[in-house]
C-alpha positions in Angstrom: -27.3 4.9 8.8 -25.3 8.0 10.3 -21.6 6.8 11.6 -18.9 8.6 12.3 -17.0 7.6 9.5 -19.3 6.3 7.0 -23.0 7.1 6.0 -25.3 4.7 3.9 -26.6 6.0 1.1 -28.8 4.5 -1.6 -28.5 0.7 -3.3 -29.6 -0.5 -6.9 -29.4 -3.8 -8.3 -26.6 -4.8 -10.3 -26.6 -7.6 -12.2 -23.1 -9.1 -13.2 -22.2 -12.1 -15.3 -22.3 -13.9 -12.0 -25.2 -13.2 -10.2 -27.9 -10.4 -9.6 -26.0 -8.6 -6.6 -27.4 -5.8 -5.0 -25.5 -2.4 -4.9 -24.9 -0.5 -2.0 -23.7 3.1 -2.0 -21.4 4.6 1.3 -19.6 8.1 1.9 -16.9 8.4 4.1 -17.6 11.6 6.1 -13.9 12.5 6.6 -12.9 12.3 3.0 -15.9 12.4 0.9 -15.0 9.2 -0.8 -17.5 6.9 -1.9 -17.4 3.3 -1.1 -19.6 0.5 -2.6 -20.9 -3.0 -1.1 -22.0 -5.3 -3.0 -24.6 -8.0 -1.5 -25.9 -11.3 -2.1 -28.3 -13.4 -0.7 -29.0 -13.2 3.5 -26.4 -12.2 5.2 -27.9 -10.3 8.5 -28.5 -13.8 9.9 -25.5 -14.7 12.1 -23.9 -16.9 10.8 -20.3 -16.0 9.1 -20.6 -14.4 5.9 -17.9 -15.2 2.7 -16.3 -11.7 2.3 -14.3 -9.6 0.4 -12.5 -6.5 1.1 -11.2 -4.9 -2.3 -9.5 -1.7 -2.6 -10.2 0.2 -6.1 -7.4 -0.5 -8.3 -8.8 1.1 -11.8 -5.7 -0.1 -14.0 -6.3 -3.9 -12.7 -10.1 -3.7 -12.0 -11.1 -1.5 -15.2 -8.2 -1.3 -18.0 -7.1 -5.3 -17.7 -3.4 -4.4 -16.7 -1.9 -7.3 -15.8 1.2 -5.5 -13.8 -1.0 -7.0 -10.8 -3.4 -9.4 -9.5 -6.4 -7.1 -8.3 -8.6 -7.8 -11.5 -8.5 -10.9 -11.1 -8.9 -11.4 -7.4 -12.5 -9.1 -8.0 -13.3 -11.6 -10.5 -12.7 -14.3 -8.4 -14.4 -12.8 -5.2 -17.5 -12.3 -7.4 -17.6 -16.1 -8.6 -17.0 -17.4 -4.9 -19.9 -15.7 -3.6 -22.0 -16.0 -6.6 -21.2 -19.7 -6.3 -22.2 -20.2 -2.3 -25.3 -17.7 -3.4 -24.4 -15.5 -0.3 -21.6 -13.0 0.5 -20.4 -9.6 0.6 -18.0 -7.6 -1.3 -16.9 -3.8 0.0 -15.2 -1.9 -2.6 -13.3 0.9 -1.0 -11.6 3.8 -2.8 -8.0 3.2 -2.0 -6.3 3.3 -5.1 -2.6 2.3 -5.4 -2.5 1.3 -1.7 -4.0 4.6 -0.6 -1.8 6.8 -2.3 -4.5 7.7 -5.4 -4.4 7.1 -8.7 -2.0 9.3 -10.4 0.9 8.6 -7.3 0.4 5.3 -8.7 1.4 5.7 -12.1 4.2 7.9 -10.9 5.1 4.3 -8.6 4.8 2.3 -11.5 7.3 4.6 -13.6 10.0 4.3 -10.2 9.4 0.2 -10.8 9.9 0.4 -14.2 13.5 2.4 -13.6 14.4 -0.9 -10.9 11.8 0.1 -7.6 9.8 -2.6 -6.6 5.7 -1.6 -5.1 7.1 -1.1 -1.9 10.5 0.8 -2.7 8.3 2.9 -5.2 5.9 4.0 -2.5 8.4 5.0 -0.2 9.9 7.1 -2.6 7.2 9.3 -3.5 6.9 9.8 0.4 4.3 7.2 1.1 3.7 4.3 3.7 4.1 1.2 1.8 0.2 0.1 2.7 -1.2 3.5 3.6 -5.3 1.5 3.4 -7.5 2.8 6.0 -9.5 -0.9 6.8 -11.6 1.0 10.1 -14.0 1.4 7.6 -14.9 -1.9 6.9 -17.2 -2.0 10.5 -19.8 0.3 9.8 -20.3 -0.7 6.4 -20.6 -4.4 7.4 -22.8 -2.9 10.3 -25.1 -1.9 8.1 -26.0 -5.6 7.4 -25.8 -7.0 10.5 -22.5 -8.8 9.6 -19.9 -8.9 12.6 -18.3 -12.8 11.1 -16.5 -13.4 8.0 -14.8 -16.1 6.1 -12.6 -13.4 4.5 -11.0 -14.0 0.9 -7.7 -12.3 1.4 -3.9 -13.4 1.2 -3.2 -10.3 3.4 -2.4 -11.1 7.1 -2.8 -7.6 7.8 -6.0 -7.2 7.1 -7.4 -9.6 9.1 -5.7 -8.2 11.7 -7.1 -4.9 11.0 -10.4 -6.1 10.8 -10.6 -8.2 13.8 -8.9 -5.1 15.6 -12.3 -2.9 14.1 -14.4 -5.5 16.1 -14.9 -8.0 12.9 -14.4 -12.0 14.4 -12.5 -13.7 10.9 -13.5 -16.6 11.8 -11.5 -18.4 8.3 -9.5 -16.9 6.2 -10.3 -17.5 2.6 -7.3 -17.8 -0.3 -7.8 -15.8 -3.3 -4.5 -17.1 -5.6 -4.2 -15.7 -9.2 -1.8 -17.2 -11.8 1.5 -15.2 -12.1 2.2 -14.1 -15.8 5.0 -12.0 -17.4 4.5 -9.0 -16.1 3.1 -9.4 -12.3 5.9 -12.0 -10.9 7.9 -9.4 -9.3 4.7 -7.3 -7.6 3.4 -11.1 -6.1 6.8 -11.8 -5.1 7.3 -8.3 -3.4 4.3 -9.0 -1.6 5.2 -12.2 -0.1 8.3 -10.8 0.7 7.9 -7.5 2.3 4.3 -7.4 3.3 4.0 -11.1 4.4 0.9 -12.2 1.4 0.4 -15.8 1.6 0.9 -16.2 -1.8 1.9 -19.8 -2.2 0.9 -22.3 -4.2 0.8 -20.1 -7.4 1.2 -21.4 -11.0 4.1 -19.9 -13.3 2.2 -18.7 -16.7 4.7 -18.8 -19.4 4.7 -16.0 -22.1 4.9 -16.7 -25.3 8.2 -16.1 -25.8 8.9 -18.7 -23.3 9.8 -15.9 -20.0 8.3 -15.9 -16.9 
């Protein structure tokens, strides 16, 4: 598929601990980024598919930090579709909110001096969300998906989704457990960027913080 944003490229199959997905390989045109679906089961026939939008987040998804919630949401996705044996997740390159990897350290150094996420991106000179979701279409074009039960606790992307022609026909929660260290980032979230965050479950450290 030849888009103006995004081109298809190759797929694989990738089994996880899950389920056997199959891998799907995308390059954004403008950027040279490469995106990633990953697919189970039928999902070009109509009916609204369980999806995931998940931007990269290589500290959460990859080294276990536990400063936020984005390991564990992946994880989660993963199960919920490997569990209703049909779904879609898109992995987009957007770390830190868009603002790439190394910004985001720098973000996380400006939160450990008092910023919180947003304060911290808006330091640096960044929007506090600066996600491109546009190219979510053509990728869930490419499988005939135009309906989605979508796991997110972001209102704005199902806006942004439904304003790149997507129908979110229910939204989906995907609630973590807070622990010591991600509190203030989930609370942030609720609070500045309107997450529906609620109910979540306090985890209590060892040394009996929050």
């Amino acid at each position: 598929m030849a888009d103006s944003l995004m081109e298809y490229v190759t797929s694989c199959a990738l089994p996880t601990p899950w389920a056997q997905f199959t891998l799907h390989a995308f390059i954004e045109h403008a950027t040279g980024k490469e995106h990633l679906a990953m697919v189970l089961g039928d999902i070009g026939n109509g009916e609204p598919v369980l999806a995931r939008v998940h931007s990269e987040c290589l500290t959460g998804d990859v080294l276990f930090s536990q400063r936020c919630d984005c390991g564990a949401q992946l994880e989660g996705a993963l199960r919920k579709i490997a569990d209703e044996g049909r779904g879609i997740l898109l992995y987009l390159r957007q770390e830190g909110r868009g603002i790439g990897l190394v910004n985001k350290i720098r973000a996380y150094r400006l939160q450990e001096a008092g910023a919180d996420t947003v304060e911290a991106n808006l330091q640096l000179g960044f929007h506090a969300d600066a996600r491109n979701y546009a190219l979510c279409q053509p990728m869930l074009a490419q499988f005939g998906v135009a309906r989605v039960r979508l796991m997110t606790n972001n209102p704005r992307k199902i806006e942004a989704l439904e304003q790149a022609g997507i129908e979110v026909s229910e939204r989906v929660p995907l609630l973590v457990n807070r622990n010591a260290f991600n509190t203030g980032y989930l609370d942030t979230k609720a609070a500045k960027m309107g997450h529906m965050m609620m109910p979540l479950t306090a985890v209590v450290a060892e040394d009996g913080e929050l």
